[in-house]
C-alpha positions in Angstrom: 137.7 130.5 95.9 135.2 131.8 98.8 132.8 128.8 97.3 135.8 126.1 98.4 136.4 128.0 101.9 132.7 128.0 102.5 132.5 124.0 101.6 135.5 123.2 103.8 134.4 125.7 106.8 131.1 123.6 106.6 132.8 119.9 107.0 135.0 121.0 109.5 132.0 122.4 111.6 129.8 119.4 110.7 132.2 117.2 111.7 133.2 118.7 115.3 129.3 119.1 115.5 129.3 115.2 114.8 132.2 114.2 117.5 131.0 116.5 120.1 127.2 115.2 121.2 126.4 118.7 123.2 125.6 120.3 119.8 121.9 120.3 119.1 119.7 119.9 116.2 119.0 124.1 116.5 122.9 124.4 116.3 122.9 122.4 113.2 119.8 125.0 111.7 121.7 127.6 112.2 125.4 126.3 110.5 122.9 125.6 107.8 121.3 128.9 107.8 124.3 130.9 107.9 125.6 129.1 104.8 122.6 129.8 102.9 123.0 133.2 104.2 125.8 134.2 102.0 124.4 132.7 98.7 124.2 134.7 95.9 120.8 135.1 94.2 121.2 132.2 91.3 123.6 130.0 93.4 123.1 126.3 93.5 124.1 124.6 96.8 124.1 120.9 97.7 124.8 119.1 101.0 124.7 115.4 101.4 124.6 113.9 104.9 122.4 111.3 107.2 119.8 113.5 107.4 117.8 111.6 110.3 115.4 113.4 112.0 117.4 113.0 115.7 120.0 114.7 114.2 118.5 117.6 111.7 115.0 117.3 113.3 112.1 117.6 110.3 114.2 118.5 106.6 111.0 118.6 105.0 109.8 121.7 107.3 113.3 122.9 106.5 112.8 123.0 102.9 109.7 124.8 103.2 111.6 127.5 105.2 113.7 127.9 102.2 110.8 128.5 99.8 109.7 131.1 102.3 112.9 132.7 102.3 112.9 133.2 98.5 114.4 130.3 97.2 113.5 129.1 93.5 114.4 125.8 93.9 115.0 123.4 97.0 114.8 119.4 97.3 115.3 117.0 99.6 116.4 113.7 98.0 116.2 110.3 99.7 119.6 108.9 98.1 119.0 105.3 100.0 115.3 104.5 97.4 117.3 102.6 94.7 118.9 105.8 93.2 122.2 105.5 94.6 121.7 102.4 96.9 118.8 100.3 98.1 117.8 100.7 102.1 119.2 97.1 102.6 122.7 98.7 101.2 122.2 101.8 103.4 121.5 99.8 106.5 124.3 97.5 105.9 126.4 100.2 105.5 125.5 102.6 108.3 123.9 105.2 106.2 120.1 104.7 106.8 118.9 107.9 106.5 121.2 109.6 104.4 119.9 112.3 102.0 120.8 114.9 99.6 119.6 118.5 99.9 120.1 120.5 96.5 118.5 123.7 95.6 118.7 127.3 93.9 118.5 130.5 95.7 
C-alpha cells in the first residue's frame, strides 16, 4: 500500500512540476531524492520519464550519486536506441530523450 501512495504522490508532483515552469532541475533532485529516501534496503525502484538534460540536468552524474549513497544496483536506460522505439519514433512522437532509471537499493 505505501509503495502505490509513494508512485502516485510522485506523478502528481512530477506532473505539477511539468505544468508549472518555475520549478527547477534542483527541485526535481530533490522529489527524486526524497523518494529514494524512504526505500528499504533491497527495494527495486523504476521511473521512466524524458529524462533530457534541461529538465533533470546530467542522469548519469545522478546515478553515480546513487552508487555513492549505497546503492547495489542503478541504471540509466536510453529506451529511444531500438529497445522500445527507434530515435526517428521518439522524435516523431515527442519523446526524444525519454529514459528509464531502474535500480536496487
Amino acid at each position: 500500500m505505501n509503495t502505490a501512495i509513494i508512485i502516485f504522490t510522485v506523478c502528481i508532483i512530477l506532473f505539477i512540476i511539468d505544468k508549472f515552469k518555475p520549478f527547477t532541475v534542483a527541485m526535481l533532485g530533490c522529489v527524486l531524492m526524497i523518494c529514494f529516501g524512504v526505500l528499504k534496503k533491497g527495494g527495486t525502484f523504476a521511473i521512466h520519464d524524458i529524462m533530457s538534460k534541461s529538465r533533470y540536468g546530467d542522469m548519469q552524474e545522478f546515478v553515480n550519486e546513487l552508487y555513492n549513497d549505497g546503492y547495489e544496483v542503478a541504471e540509466l536506460i536510453n529506451t529511444t536506441d531500438g529497445m522500445f522505439m527507434s530515435k526517428g519514433e521518439a522524435k516523431v512522437l515527442g519523446l526524444s530523450g525519454s529514459s528509464l532509471l531502474v535500480g536496487r537499493k
